[in-house]
C-alpha positions, 0 to 999 in steps of 0.5 A: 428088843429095840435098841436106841441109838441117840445121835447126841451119844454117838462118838464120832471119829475123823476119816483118813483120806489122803485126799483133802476133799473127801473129809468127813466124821463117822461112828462106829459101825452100829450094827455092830453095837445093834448085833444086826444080822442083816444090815451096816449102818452108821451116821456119816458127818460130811464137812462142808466143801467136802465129798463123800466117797468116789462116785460109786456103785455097789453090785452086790449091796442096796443102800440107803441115806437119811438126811438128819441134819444139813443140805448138800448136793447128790450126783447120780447118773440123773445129775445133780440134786438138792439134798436137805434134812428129811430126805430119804435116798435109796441107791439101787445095785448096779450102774443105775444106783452110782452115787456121791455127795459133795456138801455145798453148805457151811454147816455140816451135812449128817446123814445115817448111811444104811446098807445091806450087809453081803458077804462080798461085794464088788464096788466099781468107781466110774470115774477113776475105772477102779473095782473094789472087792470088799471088804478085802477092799482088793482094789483093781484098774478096770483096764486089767479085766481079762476074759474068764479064759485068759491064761487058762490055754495050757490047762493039759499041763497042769494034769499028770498025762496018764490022767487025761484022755488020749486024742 
């Protein structure tokens, strides 16, 4: 059964960034109203002179912006482009999908924010070296990455001695 979702009926609720410069308006998580099994998506309403998230990427999830409303400025890794009303944007996984949004105009800039839903995603931040494991949004420096071994050199003493192998 299709389910309509009317951007005139949408209620929409202001973010809490601490950070002045990413400000912006969200509704609720619609596929939450939709009961959709394999996608999240919400319309975003980027204020102007405002940014979007960080600069990201997602390593374990697509996504995808509809312009409904407004002009803004996209940063990719191709640099800066022009956005405006009836773009569509797809962000691929990876380091070639990192993304932001900065809304270069004097009225807002709102767009659906559609992405693929995974059970856990790992989000990584270029510009501040950050990772962000969601959604337990576990957030790490990337400077504090270790090899996978690192700290594993005295498994043996984990083990009761009778249990392993004698050399």
């Amino acid at each position: 059964m299709p389910l309509i979702h009317k951007l005139s009926e949408i209620e929409f609720k202001k973010n809490k960034s601490p950070i002045s410069d990413f400000s912006w308006e969200a509704s609720l998580p619609l596929e939450e109203i939709s009961k959709s099994k394999y996608l999240h998506f919400d319309i975003k309403s980027l204020f102007p002179g405002k940014f979007s998230y960080p600069y990201h990427f997602h390593r374990n999830a697509e996504e995808l912006f509809v312009i409904l409303e407004g002009e803004g400025t996209l940063r990719s890794p191709q640099g800066y482009q022009t956005i405006s009303k009836g773009d569509i944007i797809f962000f691929e996984e990876g380091a070639s999908g990192t993304h932001q949004l900065y809304n270069h105009s004097d009225s807002n800039l709102v767009y659906i924010d559609l992405r693929t839903k995974a059970n856990i995603d790992v989000c990584e931040y270029p510009d501040s070296e950050k990772i962000n494991i969601l959604p337990a949004m576990d957030i790490f420096k990337e400077e504090s990455k270790v090899s996978y071994y690192t700290g594993e050199e005295a498994v043996k003493n984990k083990w009761p001695k009778k249990l392993l192998r004698k050399e």
